[in-house]
C-alpha positions in Angstrom: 152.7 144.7 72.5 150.4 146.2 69.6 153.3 144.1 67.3 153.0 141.3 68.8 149.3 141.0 68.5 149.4 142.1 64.6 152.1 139.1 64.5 149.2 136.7 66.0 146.4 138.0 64.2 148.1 138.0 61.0 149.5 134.9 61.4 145.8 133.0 62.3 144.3 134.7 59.7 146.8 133.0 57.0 146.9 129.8 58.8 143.0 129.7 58.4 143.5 130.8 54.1 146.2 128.4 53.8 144.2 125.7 55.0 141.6 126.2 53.0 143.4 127.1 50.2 144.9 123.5 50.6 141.5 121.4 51.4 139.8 123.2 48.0 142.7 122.4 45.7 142.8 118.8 47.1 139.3 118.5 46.3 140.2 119.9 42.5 143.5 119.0 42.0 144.7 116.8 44.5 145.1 112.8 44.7 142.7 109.6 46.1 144.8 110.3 49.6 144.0 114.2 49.2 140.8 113.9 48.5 140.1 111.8 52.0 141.2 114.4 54.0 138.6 117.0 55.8 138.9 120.3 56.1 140.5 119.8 60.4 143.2 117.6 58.2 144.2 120.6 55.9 143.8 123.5 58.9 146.2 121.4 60.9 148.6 120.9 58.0 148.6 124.4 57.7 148.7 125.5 61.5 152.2 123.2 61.4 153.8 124.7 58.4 153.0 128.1 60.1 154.6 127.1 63.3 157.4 125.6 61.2 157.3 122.9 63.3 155.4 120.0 61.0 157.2 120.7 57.3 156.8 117.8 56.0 154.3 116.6 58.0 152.1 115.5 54.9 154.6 114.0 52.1 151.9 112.5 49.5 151.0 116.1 48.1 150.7 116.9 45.0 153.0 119.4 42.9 150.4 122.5 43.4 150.1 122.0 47.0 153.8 122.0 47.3 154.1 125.3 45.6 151.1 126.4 48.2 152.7 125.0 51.0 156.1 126.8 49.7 154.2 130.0 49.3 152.9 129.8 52.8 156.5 129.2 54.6 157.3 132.3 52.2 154.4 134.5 54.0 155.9 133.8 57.6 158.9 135.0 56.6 157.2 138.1 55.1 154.7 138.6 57.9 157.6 138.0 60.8 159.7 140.7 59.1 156.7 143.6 58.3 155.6 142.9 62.3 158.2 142.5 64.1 160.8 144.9 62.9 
């Protein structure tokens, strides 16, 4: 049980940095149809690449937030294996 609930809190608190990692380099980096998007838009591009159920979800990102979103999928792997195992 104490695994499980490392799993979740680990796993919200990246969904939450991933997110806002992607709605700060949108506002930076990112294109006219990045730039629109709020800060719910990039949490819940991030809460669906976390589930692995949305990837891609969002196709009109830019190259960085690829790599982001590539590092995030990355991390779930990581996290799944260090908490559940």
């Amino acid at each position: 049980m104490r695994k499980i609930a490392l799993f979740m809190t680990v796993s919200v608190v990246s969904t939450a940095v991933f997110g806002l990692m992607y709605y700060f380099v949108a506002r930076i980096h990112g294109n006219d149809s990045e730039k629109k998007k709020s800060l719910p838009d990039h949490l819940w591009f991030s809460l669906l690449t976390q589930t692995t159920v949305g990837y891609g979800y969002d196709t009109d990102m830019t190259g960085i937030m690829k790599a982001i979103n590539g590092v995030q999928l990355l991390n779930l792997f990581l996290v799944t294996a260090i908490t559940l195992t």
